[in-house]
C-alpha positions in Angstrom: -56.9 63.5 34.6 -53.9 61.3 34.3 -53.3 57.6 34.4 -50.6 56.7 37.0 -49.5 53.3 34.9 -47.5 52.1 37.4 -50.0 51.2 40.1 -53.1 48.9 40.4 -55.6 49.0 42.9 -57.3 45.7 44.3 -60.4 46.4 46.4 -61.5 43.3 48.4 -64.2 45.0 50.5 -67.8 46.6 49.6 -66.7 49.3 52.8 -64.0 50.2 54.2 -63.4 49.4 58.0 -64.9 46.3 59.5 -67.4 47.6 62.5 -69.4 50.1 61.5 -71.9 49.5 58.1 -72.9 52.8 57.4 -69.5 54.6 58.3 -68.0 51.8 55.9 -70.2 53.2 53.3 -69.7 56.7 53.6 -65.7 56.0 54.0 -66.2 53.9 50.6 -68.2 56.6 49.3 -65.6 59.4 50.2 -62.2 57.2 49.4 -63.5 57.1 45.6 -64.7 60.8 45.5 -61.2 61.9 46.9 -59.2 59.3 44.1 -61.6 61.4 41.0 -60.8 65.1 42.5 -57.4 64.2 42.9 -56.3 64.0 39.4 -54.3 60.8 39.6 -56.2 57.5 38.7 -54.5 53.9 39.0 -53.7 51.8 35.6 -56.1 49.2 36.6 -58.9 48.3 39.4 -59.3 45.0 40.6 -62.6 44.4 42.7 -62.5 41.0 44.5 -64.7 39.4 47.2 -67.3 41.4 48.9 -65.6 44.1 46.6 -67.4 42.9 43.6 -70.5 44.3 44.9 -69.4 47.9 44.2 -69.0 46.8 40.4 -72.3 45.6 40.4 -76.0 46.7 40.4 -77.0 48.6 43.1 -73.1 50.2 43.9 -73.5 53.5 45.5 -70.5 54.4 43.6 -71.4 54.1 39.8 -71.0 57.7 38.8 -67.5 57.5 40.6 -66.5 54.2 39.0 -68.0 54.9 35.4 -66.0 58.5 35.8 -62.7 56.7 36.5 -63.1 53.7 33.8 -64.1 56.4 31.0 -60.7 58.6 32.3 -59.1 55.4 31.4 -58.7 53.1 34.5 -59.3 49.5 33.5 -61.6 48.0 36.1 -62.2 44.1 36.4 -64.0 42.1 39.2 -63.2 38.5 40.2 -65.3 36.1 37.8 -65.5 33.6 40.7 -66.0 36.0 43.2 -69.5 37.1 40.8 -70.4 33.8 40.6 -70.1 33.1 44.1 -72.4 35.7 45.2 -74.6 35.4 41.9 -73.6 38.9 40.6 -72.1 37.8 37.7 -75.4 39.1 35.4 -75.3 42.1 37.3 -71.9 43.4 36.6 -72.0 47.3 35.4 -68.5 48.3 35.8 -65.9 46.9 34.1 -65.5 42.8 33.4 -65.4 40.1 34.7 -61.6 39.3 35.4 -59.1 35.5 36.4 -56.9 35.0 38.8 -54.4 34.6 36.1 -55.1 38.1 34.9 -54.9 39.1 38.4 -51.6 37.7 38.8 -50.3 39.5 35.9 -51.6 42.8 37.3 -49.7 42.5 40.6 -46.6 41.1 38.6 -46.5 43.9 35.9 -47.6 47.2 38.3 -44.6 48.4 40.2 -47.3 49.8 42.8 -50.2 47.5 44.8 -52.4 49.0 46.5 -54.8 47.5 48.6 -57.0 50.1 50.9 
């Protein structure tokens, strides 16, 4: 597994695609599978709105997350994004992250990617 150090990854959704629930879960479910199998793992994670949910109790993708933040990936989630949904306590991946630290992400990573 390598760390691409160039690119950070901000997820600002608990599912990707705005319609359908369920599909947004699997698609969530499947986007993370296919970033583990294929080899290359972003510098840094940022989860942010709804996203924080999928850092936090509950997250359908733990194994997947966990996986990627012990290959190396540092993963944070928006501190005032958990305390607006009262998640804060039940943060399991990663830590709790500022919008300054954010802005230092996008500023130092050559690639932002935003799914």
């Amino acid at each position: 597994m390598t760390i691409d150090k160039d690119t950070l990854l901000i997820v600002k959704s608990d599912q990707f695609g705005a319609d359908e629930p369920d599909l947004g879960a699997k698609l969530t479910q499947a986007f993370f599978a296919c970033l583990l199998e294929s080899g290359s793992l972003p510098d840094e994670m940022i989860f942010m709105a709804r996203g924080v949910f999928l850092a936090t109790e509950g997250t359908p993708v733990l194994d997947m997350l966990e996986k990627i933040a012990g290959a190396g990936t540092r993963i944070s989630s928006c501190g005032t994004c958990l305390d607006y949904y009262d998640r804060r306590e039940k943060l399991v991946v990663g830590v709790p992250g500022t919008m300054k630290g954010t802005v230092e992400a996008i500023q130092t990573h050559a690639k932002v990617v935003q799914p």
